[in-house]
C-alpha positions as CSV (number, residue, x, y, z in Angstrom):
1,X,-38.5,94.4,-180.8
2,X,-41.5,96.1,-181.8
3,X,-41.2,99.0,-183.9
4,X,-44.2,98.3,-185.9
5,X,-46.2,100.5,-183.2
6,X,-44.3,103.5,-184.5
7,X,-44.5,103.4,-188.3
8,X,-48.4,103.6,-188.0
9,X,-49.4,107.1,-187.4
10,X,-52.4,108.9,-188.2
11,X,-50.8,108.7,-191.7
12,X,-51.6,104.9,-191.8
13,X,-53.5,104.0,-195.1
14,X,-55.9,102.1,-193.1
15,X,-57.1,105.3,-191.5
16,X,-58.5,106.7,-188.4
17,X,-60.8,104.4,-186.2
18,X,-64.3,105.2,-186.0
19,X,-65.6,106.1,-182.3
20,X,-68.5,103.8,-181.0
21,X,-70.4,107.2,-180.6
22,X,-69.9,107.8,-183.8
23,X,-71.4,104.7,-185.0
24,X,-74.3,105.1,-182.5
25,X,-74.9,108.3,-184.0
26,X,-74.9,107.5,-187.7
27,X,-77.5,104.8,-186.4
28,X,-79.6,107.1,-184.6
29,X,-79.8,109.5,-187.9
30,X,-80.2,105.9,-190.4
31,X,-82.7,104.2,-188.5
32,X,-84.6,105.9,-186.3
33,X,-84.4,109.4,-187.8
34,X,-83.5,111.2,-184.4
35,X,-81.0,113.5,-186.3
36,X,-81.1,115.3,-190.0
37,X,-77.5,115.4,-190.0
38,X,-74.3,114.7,-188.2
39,X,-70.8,115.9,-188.5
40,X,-67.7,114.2,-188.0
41,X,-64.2,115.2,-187.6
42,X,-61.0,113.7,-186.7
43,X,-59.5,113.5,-183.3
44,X,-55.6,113.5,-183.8
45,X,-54.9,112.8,-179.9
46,X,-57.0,109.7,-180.3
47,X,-56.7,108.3,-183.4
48,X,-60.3,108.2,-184.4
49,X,-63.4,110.1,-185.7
50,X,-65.5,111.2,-183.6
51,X,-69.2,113.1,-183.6
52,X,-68.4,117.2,-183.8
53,X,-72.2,118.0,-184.1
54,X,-75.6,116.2,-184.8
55,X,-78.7,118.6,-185.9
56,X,-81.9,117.7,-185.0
57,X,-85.2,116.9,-187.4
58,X,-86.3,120.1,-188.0
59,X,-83.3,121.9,-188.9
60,X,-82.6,122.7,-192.2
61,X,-80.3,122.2,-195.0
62,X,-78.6,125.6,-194.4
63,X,-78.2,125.0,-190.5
64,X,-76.3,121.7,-191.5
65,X,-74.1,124.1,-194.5
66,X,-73.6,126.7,-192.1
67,X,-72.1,124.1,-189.6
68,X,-68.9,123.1,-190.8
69,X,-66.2,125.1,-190.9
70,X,-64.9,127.2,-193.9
71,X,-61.1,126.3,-193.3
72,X,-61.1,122.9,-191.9
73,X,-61.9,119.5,-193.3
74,X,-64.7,117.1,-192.0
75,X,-67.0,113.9,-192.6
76,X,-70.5,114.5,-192.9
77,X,-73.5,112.2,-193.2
78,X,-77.2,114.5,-194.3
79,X,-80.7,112.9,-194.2
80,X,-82.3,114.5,-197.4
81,X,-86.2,114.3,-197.6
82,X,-88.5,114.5,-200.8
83,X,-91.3,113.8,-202.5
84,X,-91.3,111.5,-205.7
85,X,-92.9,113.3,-209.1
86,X,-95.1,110.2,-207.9
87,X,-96.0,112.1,-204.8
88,X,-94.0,109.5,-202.3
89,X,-91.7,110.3,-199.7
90,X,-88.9,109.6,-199.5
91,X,-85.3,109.8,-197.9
92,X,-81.4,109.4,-199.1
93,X,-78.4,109.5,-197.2
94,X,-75.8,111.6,-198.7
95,X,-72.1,111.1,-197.3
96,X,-70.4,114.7,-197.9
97,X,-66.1,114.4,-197.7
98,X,-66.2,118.5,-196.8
99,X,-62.7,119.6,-197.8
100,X,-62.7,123.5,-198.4
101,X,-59.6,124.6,-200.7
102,X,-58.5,127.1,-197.6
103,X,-57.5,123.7,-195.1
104,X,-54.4,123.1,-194.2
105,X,-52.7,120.2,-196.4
106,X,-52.4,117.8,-193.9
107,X,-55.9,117.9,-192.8
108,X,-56.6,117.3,-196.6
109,X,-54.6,114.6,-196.5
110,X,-55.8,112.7,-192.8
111,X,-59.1,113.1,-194.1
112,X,-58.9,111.8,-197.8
113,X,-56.8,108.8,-196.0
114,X,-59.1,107.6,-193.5
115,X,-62.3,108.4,-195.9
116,X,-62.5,104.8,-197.2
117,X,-62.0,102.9,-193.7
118,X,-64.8,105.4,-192.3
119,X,-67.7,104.9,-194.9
120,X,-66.4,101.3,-194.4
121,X,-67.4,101.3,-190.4
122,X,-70.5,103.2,-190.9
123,X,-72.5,101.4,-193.9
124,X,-75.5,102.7,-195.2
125,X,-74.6,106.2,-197.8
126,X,-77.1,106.0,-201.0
127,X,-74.4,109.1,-202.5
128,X,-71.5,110.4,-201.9
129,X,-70.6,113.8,-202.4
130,X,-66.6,115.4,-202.6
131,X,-67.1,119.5,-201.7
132,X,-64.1,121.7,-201.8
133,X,-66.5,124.9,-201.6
134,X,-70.3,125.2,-200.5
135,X,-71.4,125.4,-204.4
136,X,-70.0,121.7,-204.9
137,X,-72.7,120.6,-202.1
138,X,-75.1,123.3,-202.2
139,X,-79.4,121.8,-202.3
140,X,-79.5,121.7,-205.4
141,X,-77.0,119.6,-206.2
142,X,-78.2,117.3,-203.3
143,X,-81.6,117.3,-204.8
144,X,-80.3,116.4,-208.5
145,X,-78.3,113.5,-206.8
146,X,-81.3,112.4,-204.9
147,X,-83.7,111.7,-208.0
């Protein structure tokens, strides 16, 4: 009798798998610096989280804001660029748990389960940022993070 199969649902505390793509995109953006940002979100049908949206190099800050939604949660991983006050460049991945006051509870609750199994899969965050609204992630706050 197997019943185990049937008390794990997407409520499991393990969380939601990671898709390979998803892995293979959080590469690209880590190591070879094909994407400023990408945006993740959870598939419910199959159990796993999967890539909603990359952006490419040149996009900006406010592209990647304006992407995610105002009433749904998602993972998000942003490439932030700067100079040093010693004039060197350099780069920080922020991991942003985007969970806007207006989602529905159970997204709230999906995400903030499977958060720890995802940063887990895909290794590599210098910060971690926890935005219920656009101010709690805005640049600035990115920026002070960063130095």
């Amino acid at each position: 009798m197997a019943f185990r199969t049937t008390a794990r649902g997407p409520n499991a505390s393990s969380g939601m798998g990671v898709a390979d793509h998803s892995r293979s995109a959080f590469l690209e953006l880590q190591r070879k610096k094909m994407h400023r940002y990408v945006i993740f979100k959870i598939d419910e049908k199959k159990k796993e989280v999967v890539v909603e949206k990359t952006g490419g190099p040149a996009e900006s800050y406010d592209d990647f804001a304006a992407s995610l939604p105002e009433n749904d949660c998602r993972y998000a991983v942003y490439d932030f660029d700067f100079v040093t006050s010693e004039n060197c460049q350099k780069s920080k991945i922020f991991f942003i748990a985007w969970s806007p006051s207006t989602s529905r509870i159970r997204a709230k609750m999906l995400y903030a389960t499977s958060k720890d199994r995802f940063k887990r899969d895909l290794d590599g965050f210098h910060y971690e940022i926890q935005a219920t609204d656009p101010t709690e992630m805005d640049l600035e706050v990115i920026r002070d993070r960063a130095r």
